[in-house]
C-alpha positions in Angstrom: 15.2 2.5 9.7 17.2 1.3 7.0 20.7 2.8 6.8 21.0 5.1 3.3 24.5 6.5 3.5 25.7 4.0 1.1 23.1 4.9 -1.7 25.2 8.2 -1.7 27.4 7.6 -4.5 24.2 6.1 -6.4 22.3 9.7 -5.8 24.7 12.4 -5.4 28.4 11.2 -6.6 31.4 13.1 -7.2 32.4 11.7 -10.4 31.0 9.3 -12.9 32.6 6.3 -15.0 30.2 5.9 -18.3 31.2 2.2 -19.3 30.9 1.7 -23.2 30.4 5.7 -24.0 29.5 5.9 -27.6 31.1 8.9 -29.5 27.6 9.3 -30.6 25.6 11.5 -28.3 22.5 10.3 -29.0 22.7 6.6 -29.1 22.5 4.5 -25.9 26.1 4.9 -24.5 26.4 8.7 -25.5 23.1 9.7 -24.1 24.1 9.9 -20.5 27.4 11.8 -21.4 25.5 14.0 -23.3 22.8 15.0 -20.5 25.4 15.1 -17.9 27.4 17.9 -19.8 24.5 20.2 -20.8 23.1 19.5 -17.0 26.1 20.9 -16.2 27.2 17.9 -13.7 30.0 19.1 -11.3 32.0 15.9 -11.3 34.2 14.6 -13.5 32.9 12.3 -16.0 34.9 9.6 -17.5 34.2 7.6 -20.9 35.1 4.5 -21.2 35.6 3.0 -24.6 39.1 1.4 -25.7 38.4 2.4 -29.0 38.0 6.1 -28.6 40.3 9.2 -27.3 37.9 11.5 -26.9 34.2 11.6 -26.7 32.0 14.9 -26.6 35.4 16.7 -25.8 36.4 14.3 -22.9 39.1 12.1 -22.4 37.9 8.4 -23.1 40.1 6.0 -21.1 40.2 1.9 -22.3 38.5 0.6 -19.0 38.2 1.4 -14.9 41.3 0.4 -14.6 42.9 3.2 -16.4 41.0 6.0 -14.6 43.2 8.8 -12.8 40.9 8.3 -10.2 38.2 6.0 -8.7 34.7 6.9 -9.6 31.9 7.1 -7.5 29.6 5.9 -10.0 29.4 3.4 -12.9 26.9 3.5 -15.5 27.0 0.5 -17.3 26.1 0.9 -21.0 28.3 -1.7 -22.2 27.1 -5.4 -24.1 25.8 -8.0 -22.2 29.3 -10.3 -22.2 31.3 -7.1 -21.0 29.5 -6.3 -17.9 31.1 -9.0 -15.8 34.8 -8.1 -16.6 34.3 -4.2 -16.4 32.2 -5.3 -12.6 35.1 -6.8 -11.3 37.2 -3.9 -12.4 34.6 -1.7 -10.5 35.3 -3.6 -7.1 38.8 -3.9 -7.4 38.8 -0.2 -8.2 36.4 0.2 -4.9 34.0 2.2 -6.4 30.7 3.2 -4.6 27.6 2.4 -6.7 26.9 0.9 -10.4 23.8 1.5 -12.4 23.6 -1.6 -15.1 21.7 -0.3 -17.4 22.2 -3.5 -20.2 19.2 -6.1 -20.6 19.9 -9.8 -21.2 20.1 -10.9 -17.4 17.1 -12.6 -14.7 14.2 -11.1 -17.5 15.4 -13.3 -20.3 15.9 -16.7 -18.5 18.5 -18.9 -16.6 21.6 -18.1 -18.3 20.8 -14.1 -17.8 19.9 -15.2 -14.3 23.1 -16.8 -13.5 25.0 -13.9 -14.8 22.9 -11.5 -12.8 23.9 -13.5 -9.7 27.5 -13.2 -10.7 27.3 -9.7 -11.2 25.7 -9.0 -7.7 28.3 -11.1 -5.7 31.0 -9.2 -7.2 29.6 -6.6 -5.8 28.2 -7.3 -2.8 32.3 -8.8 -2.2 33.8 -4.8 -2.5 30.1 -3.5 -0.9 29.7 -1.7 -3.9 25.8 -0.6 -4.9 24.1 -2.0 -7.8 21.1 -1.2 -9.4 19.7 -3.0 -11.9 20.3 -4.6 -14.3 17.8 -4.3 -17.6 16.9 -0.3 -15.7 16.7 3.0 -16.9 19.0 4.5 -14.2 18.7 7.1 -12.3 18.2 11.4 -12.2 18.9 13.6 -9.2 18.5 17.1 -10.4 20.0 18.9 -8.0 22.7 16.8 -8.4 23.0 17.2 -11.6 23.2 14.0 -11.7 21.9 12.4 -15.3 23.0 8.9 -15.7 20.0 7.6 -17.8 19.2 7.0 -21.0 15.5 8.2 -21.8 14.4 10.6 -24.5 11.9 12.0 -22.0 14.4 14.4 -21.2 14.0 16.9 -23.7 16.2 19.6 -24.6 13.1 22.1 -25.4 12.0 21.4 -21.6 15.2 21.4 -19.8 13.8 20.0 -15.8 13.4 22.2 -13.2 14.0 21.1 -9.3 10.4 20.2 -7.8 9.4 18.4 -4.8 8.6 14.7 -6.7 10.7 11.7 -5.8 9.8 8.9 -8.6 10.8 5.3 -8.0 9.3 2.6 -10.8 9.9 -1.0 -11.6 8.7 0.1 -15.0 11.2 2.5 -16.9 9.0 3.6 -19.9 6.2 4.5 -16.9 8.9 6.7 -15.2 10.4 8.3 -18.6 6.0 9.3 -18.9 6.2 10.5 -15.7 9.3 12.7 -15.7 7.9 14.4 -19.0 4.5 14.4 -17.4 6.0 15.9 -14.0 7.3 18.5 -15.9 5.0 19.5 -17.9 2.7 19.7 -15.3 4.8 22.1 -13.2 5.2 19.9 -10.5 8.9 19.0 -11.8 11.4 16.2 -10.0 14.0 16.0 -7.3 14.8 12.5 -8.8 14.0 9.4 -10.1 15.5 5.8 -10.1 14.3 2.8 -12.0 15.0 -0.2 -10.6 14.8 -2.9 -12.7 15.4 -6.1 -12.2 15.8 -4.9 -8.1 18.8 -7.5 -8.3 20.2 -5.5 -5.1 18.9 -1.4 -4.3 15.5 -2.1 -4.1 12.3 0.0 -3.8 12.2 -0.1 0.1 15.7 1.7 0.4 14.7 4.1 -2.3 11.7 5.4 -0.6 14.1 5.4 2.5 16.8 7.7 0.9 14.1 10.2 0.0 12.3 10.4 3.2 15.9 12.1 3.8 15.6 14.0 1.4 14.9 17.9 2.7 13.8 18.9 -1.2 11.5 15.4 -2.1 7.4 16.5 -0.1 5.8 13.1 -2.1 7.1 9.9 -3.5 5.3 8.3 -6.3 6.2 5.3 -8.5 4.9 1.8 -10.1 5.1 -1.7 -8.0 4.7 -4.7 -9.8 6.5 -7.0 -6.6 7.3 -6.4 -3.5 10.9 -7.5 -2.9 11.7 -6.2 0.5 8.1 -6.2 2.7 9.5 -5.6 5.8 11.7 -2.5 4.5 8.4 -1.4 2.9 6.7 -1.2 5.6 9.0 0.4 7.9 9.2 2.9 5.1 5.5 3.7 4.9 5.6 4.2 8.7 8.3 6.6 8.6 6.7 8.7 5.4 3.5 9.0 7.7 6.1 10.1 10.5 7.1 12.6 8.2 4.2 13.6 6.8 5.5 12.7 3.2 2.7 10.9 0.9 3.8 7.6 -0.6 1.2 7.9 -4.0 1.6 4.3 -6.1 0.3 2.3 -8.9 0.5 -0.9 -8.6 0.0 -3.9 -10.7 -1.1 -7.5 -10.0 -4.8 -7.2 -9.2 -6.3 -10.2 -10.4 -3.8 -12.7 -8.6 -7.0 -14.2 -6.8 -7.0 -17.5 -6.4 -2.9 -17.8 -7.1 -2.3 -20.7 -4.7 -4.3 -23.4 -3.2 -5.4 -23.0 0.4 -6.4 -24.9 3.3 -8.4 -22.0 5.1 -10.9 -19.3 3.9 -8.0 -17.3 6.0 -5.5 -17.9 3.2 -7.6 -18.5 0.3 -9.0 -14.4 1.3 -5.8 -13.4 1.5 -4.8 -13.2 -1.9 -1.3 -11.3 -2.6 -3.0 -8.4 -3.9 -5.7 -7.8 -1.3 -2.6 -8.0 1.3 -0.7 -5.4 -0.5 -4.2 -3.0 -0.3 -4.6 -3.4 3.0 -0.9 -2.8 3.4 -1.7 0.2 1.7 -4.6 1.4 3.5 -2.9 0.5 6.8 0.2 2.4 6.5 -1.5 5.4 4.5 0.3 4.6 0.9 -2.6 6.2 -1.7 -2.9 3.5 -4.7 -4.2 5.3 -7.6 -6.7 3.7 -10.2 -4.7 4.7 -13.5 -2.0 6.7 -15.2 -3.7 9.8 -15.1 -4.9 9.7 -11.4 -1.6 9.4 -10.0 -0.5 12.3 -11.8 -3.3 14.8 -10.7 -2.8 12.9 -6.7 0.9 13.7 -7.0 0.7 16.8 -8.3 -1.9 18.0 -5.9 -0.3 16.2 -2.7 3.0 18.0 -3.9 1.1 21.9 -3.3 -1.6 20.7 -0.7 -2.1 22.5 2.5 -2.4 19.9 5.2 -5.8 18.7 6.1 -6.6 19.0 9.7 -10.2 17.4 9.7 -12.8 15.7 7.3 -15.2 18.7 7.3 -15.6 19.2 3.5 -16.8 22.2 1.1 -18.4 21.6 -2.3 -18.9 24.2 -4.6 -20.0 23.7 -8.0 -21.1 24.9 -11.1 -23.6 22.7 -11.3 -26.0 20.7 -8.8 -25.4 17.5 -10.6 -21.8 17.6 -10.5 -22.4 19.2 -6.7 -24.2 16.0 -6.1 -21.7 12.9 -7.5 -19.1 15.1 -5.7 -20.9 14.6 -2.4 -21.1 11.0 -3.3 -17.8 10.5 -3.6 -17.0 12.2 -0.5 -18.9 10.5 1.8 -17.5 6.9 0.6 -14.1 9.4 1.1 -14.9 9.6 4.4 -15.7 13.3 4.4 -18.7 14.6 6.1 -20.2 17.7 4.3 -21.6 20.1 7.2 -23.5 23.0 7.0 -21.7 26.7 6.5 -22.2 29.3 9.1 -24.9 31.7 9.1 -22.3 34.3 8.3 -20.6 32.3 5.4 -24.6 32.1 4.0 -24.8 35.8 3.8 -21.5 36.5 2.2 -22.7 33.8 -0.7 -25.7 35.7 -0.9 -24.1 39.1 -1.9 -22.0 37.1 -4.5 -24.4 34.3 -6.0 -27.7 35.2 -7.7 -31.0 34.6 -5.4 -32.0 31.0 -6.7 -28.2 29.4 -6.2 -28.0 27.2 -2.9 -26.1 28.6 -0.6 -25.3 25.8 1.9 -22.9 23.0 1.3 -22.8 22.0 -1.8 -23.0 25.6 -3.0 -24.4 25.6 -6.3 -22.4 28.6 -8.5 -25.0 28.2 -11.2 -24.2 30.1 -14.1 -22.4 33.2 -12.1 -19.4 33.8 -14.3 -22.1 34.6 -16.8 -24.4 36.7 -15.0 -21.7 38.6 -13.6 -18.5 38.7 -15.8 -17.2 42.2 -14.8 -16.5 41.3 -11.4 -15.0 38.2 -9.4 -17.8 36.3 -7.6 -16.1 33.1 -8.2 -13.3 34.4 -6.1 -15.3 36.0 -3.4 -17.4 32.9 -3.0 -14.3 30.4 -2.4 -12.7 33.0 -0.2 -16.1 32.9 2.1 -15.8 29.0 2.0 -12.8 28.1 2.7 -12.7 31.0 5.9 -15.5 29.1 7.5 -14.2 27.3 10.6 -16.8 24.4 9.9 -14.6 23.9 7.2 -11.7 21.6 7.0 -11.2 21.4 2.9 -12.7 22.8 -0.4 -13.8 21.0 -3.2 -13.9 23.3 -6.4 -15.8 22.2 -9.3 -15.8 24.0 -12.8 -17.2 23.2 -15.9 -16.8 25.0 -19.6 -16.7 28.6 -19.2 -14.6 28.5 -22.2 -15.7 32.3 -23.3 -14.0 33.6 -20.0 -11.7 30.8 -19.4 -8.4 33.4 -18.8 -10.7 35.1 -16.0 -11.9 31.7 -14.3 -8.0 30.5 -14.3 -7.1 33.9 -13.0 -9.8 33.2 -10.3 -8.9 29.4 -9.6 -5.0 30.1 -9.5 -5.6 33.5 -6.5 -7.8 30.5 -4.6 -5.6 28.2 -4.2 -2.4 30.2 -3.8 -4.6 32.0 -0.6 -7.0 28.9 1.1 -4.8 28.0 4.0 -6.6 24.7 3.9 -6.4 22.0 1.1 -8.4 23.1 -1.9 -8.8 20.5 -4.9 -9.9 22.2 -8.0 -11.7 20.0 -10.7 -12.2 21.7 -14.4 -14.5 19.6 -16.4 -14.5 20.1 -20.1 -13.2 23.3 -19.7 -10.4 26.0 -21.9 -7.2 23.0 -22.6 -5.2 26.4 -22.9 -6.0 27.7 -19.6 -5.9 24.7 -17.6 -2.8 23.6 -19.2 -1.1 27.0 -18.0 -2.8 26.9 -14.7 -1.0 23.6 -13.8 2.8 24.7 -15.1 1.9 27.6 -13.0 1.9 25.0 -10.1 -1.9 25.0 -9.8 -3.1 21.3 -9.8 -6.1 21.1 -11.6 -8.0 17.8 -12.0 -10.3 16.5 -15.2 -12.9 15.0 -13.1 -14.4 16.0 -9.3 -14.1 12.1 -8.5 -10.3 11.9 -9.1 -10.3 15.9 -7.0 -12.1 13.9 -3.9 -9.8 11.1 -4.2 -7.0 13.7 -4.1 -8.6 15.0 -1.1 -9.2 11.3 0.4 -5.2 10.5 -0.1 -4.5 13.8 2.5 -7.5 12.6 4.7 -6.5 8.8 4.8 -2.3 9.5 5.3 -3.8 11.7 8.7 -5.5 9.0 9.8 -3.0 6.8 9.0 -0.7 8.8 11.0 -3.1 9.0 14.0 -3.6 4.8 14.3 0.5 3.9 14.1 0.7 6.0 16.9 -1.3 3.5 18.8 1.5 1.0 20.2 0.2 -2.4 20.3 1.4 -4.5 23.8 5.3 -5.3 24.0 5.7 -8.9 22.8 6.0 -11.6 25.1 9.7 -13.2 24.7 8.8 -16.1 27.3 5.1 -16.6 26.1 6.7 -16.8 22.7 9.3 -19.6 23.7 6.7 -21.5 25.4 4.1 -21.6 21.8 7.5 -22.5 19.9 8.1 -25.4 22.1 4.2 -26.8 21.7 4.4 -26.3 17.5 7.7 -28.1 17.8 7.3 -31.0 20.1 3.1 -31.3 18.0 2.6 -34.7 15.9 2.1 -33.5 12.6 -0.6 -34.6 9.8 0.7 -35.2 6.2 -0.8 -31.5 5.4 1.1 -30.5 8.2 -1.7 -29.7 10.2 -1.4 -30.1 14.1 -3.4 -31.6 16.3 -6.2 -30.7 17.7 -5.0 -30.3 21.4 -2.4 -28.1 20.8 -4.4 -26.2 19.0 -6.5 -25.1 21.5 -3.6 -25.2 24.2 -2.2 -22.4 22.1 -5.6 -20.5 22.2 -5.8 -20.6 25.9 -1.9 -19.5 25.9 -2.8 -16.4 23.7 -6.0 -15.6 25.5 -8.5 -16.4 23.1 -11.4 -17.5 24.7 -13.3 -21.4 23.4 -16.2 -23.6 24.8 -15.2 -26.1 27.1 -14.4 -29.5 25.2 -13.3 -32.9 26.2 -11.3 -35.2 23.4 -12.6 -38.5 23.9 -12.0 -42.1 22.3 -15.4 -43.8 22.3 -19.6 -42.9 22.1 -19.4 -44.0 26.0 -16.5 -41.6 27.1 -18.9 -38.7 24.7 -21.8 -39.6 26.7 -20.2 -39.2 30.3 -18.9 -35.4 28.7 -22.0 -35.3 28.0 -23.7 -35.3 31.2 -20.8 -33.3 33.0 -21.3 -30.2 31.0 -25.3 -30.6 31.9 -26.5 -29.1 28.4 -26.0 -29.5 24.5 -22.9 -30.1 22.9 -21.8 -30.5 19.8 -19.8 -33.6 18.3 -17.1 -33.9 16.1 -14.8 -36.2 14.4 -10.8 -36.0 15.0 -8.7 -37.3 12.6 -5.3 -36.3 11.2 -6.1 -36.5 7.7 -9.7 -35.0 8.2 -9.5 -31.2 7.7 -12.7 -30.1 6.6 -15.3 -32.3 8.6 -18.4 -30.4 7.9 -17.9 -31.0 4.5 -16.8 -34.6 5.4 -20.2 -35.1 7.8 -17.9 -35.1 10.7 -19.6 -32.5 12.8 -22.8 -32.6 14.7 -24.3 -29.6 16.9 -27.4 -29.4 19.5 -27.2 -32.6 20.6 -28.9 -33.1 24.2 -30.2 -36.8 24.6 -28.5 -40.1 25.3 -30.0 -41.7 21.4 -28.7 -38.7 19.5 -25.4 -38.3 20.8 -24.7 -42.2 20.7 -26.3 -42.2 17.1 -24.2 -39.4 16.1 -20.5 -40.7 17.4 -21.3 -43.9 16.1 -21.7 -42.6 12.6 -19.0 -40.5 12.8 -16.7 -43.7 13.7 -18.2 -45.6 11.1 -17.4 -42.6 8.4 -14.1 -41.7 9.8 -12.6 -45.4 11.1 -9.8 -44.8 14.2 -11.1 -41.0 14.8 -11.1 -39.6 17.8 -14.4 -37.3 19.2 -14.5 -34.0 20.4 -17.2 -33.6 22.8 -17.5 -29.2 23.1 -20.4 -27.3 25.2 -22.5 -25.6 22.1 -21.8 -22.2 22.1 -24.9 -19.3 22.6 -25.9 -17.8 19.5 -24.7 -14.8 18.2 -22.6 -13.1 15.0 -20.2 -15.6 13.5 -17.0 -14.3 12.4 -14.0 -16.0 10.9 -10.8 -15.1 11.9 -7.5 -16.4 10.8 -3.6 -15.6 10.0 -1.9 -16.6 6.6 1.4 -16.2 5.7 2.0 -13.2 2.6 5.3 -14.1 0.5 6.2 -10.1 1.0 4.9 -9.3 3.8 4.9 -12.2 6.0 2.1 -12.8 9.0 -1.1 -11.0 7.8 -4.5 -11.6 9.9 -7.8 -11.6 8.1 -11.2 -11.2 9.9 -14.8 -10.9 8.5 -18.1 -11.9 9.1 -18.6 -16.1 8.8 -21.6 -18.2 7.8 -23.3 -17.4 5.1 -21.8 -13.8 4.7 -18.5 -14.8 3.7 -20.4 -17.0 1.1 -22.4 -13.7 -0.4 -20.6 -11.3 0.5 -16.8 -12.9 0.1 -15.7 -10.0 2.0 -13.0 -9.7 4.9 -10.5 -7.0 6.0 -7.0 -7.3 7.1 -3.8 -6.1 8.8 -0.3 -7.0 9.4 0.2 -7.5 13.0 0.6 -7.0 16.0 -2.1 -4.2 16.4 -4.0 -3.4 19.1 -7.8 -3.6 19.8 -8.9 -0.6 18.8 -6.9 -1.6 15.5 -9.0 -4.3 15.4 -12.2 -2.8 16.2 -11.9 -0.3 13.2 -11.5 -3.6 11.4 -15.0 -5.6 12.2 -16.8 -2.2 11.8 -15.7 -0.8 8.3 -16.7 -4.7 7.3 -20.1 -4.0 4.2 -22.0 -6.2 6.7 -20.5 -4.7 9.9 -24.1 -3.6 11.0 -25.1 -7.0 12.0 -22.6 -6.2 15.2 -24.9 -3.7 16.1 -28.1 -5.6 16.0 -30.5 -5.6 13.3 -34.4 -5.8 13.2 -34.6 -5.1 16.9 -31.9 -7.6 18.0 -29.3 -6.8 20.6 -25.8 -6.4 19.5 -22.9 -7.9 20.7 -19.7 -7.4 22.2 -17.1 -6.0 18.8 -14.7 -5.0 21.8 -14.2 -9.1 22.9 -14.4 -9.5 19.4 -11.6 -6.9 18.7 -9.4 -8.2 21.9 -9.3 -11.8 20.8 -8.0 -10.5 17.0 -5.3 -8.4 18.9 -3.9 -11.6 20.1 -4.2 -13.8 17.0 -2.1 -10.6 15.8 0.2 -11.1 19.0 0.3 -14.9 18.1 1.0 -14.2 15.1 3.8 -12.7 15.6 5.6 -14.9 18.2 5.3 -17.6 16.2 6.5 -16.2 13.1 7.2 -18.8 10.3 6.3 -21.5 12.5 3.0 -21.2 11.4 1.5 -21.3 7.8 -1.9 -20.8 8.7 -4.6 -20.1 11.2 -8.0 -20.4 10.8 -10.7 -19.6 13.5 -14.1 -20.4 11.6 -16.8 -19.5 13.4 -15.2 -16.9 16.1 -18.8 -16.9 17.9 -19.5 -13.5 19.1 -22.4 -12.4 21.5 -23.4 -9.6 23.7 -21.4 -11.4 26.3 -17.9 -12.1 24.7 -16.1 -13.8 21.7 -15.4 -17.9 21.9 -13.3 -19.5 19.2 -15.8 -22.3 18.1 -13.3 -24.4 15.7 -9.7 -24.0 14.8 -7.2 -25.8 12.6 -3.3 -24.7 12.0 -0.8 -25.2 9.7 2.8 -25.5 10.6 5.1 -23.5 8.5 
């Protein structure tokens, strides 16, 4: 848990320094003066300008050093060239926190950089906060605090307190969703752009506000992750406290960023590490703009969801239908209402509507407009103890659009359980009103599931890192450092093939017996000890790939073919060695690996091998360690996954050896931390008996 005393004077200070104030309110240096009066700020505020006495009615002093007092806070809205004179006056002055927010610094190029770097160390020398520089600043409303310069404040829609912490790279995305926040009713308890993350960075922000009693959901834009490991301990401790972490992020097409040794790494793009981050730790990554708005603003009112026993009722059986779609690839199941729920749609809905789940309203706010069957309907639902959420779709009804709002705003205020209200193409009037009347309301029943899915997928999310993976072993640890270290390395870094395979048998992970060998004779007598096929393959340092290369044989059970074969392979491959290995049985072939994520760091991949991962290019992942049932949850929500369980008639075979030999690649993976590049187990060999690691190469970090 990161310690967030010392973002105090950043979020709630007792008095604020404005460096280069203009006298004109509503430029860039007057702006924050300006917001923090008519906010009413508590503190004192202090202008700095040498060329002004006064500014909106307050003293203006010539710099820090002046100042009756030292400030908590210094907004820096100064020129470029005057930030590093009036920093150093900050720390001499000892002042708590700076918010920088001038451009010209790392985003522009080296010169910015350098400066940037300057700027930081004077800091970091007093232990003074910065954040920044090139930001938008920061809003705590309780606080009064209003040291930012956006527009999107507006002085027709003063902000209201609400439960929304918003923390963005991007400072035009966080001026949209202030305005957007508060328009929508769901209002903010603060927001903090970070810029160029030069030193408070997203991790701690997310931090401060899980500590925050007023902030129920944080939501924000990621372009990079600066500070993995303090993002992930954050994301565990919002599932601890039950506080949604809703995000869009950027970067999905960095496939293929870096070259790769491995399918492991060349799978785990930087992208697809941060998703399965995501779907690990429970953060909900929305799809666009306008789906994080309707998740936060419905995660912000949401009951908590106990269950993934879903309700769908619609006006109409097709939406009904791609609602139930949706759900199911949600992870919802859609049971059947009680016989009594049944009879109390019956008395409300005309004879012909489906009364199951979906319930299909059909046209009832037509056929009945003097009473309140909509109402009655979703109160029957959502009492049903088969029931664990409701899914409310709505469509038009613009002729009695005040009366289906009325309706829509008593359900939701009253469902004890989560209830996600869709309104397609419906009154722009009404629905507007319903939502600054803190009723979320969704444009489409796909984003409403997905709203549904973020509460569904945080519980589960909560339920699996409560699952403690086995303590790490400190001596098994010192023992794999000391076989990477004292390993003969190739040019690529890669190490042999012996410790390879000693540091499989350390870990656990089952292989087929092999014998390294020097000649076709010395292959031959293997041979014949292990009574049964083998398969052959060329060692050489320089020779990573040797199918591709021709450097592999398999099946090979007579005295000609095995001679043949190692005689080829020393032809092909002069000065290599032989690996002589008992053929494994048949069965599933996986691939299995770790890679190293620049955030992140230590991420193991797994997915099915063989052709699959040629088709279907598809693999799951996790940061380690986890445990086995971790793991297990991994190889079966894999598209292909079925092919575990046997297909055509075939047996299955065993996902829990499968599962336990990922749990220690995890383990290994984290003992030998950045002594390791990469791992790559391709094929992991699984049958109904067990799980035997068939070929491995690693990479030293």
């Amino acid at each position: 848990m990161t310690d967030t005393r010392d973002l105090a004077p950043l979020f709630a200070p007792r008095s604020v320094a404005v460096v280069g104030a203009s006298s004109n309110l509503h430029r860039f240096g007057g702006i924050p003066i300006r917001l923090l009066l008519e906010y009413g700020f508590e503190g004192a505020i202090y202008p700095i300008n040498p060329n002004r006495s006064e500014i909106g009615g307050l003293k203006s002093f010539p710099d820090i050093a002046a100042l009756p007092e030292t400030p908590d806070l210094a907004v820096f809205c100064c020129p470029r060239e005057s930030v590093r004179p009036a920093m150093r006056q900050c720390a001499e002055r000892g002042v708590g926190a700076a918010v920088v927010m001038t451009s010209g610094f790392a985003e522009v190029g080296e010169e910015g950089a350098a400066l940037q770097e300057e700027i930081l160390r004077i800091a970091r020398g007093s232990g003074m906060r910065l954040l920044g520089p090139n930001c938008m600043g920061v809003v705590h409303v309780r606080s009064r605090l209003m040291a930012t310069f956006t527009i999107s404040i507006r002085e027709d829609a003063p902000l209201t307190p609400g439960p929304v912490a918003v923390v963005t790279q991007s400072g035009a995305l966080g001026a949209c969703l202030i305005s957007d926040l508060q328009d929508n009713g769901a209002g903010i308890s603060a927001l903090v752009s970070l810029g160029n993350e030069a030193d408070v960075d997203f991790a701690e922000c997310i931090e401060y506000f899980l500590d925050d009693p007023h902030t129920r959901v944080i939501c924000g834009y990621l372009e990079s992750v600066r500070n993995g490991a303090g993002l992930r301990a954050a994301a565990l401790r919002a599932l601890e406290a039950g506080k949604p972490i809703v995000l869009l992020k950027a970067g999905a097409t960095e496939a293929g960023a870096r070259a790769a040794m491995s399918h492991t790494a060349a799978l785990a793009t930087p992208h697809a590490v941060f998703a399965s981050f995501a779907r690990q730790f429970g953060v909900h990554l929305c799809e666009s703009y306008g789906d994080l708005m309707e998740t936060v603003c419905f995660l912000a009112r949401a009951a908590p969801v106990r269950g993934n026993r879903l309700a769908i009722l619609s006006f109409s059986g097709g939406a009904a239908s791609l609602a139930a779609d949706a759900a199911v690839a949600a992870g919802f199941e859609i049971p059947p209402l009680s016989g009594e729920t049944r009879a109390k749609l019956r008395e409300e809905l005309s004879e012909y509507a489906a009364v199951d789940n979906p319930v299909d309203l059909v046209s009832l706010m037509v056929s009945r407009p003097d009473s309140s069957p909509l109402r009655e309907a979703g109160r029957a639902v959502f009492s049903d103890p088969a029931v664990d959420a409701v899914c409310l779709i709505m469509g038009v009804y613009h002729h009695v659009g005040e009366k289906v709002a009325g309706d829509i705003g008593a359900l939701f205020r009253e469902s004890p359980k989560p209830l996600a209200c869709a309104w397609l193409a419906g009154p722009p009037g009404e629905i507007a009103a319903l939502r600054r009347s803190g009723v979320p309301v969704f444009g489409d029943a796909r984003r409403a599931i997905r709203g549904l899915g973020a509460l569904l997928c945080a519980g589960e999310a909560a339920e699996r890192a409560l699952r403690t993976p086995p303590p790490l072993d400190t001596a098994r640890r010192a023992r794999a450092r000391e076989m990477v270290a004292a390993a003969a390395r190739s040019e690529e870094g890669m190490l042999p093939i012996e410790t390879c395979g000693a540091l499989l048998d350390l870990y656990g992970i089952p292989r087929p017996e092999d014998a390294l060998v020097d000649s076709a004779e010395d292959a031959l007598a293997a041979w014949r000890g292990f009574g049964g096929p083998v398969a052959l393959k060329a060692v050489s340092p320089g020779l990573v790939h040797k199918t591709d290369a021709g450097g592999v044989a398999v099946g090979l059970n007579a005295e000609e073919e095995i001679r043949a074969a190692a005689e080829r392979m020393r032809a092909l491959v002069p000065g290599c060695r032989l690996l002589v290995q008992r053929m494994a049985p048949g069965g599933v072939e996986l691939l299995a690996g770790i890679s190293r994520d620049p955030a992140f760091g230590p991420c193991v991949t797994a997915g099915l091998g063989g052709v699959f991962v040629e088709v279907l290019g598809e693999v799951d992942r996790r940061l380690p360690p986890f445990p086995a049932e971790e793991a297990e949850e991994m190889l079966r929500g894999l598209r292909g996954g079925a092919v575990l369980e046997g297909v055509r008639g075939g047996a299955g075979v065993s996902v829990p050896a499968a599962a336990a030999a990922l749990a220690r690649l995890s383990e290994m993976a984290v003992e030998l931390g950045e002594e390791v590049a990469e791992v790559d187990i391709n094929p992991l060999i699984v049958t109904s008996a067990g799980a035997l690691a068939v070929d491995v190469r690693i990479r030293a970090g």
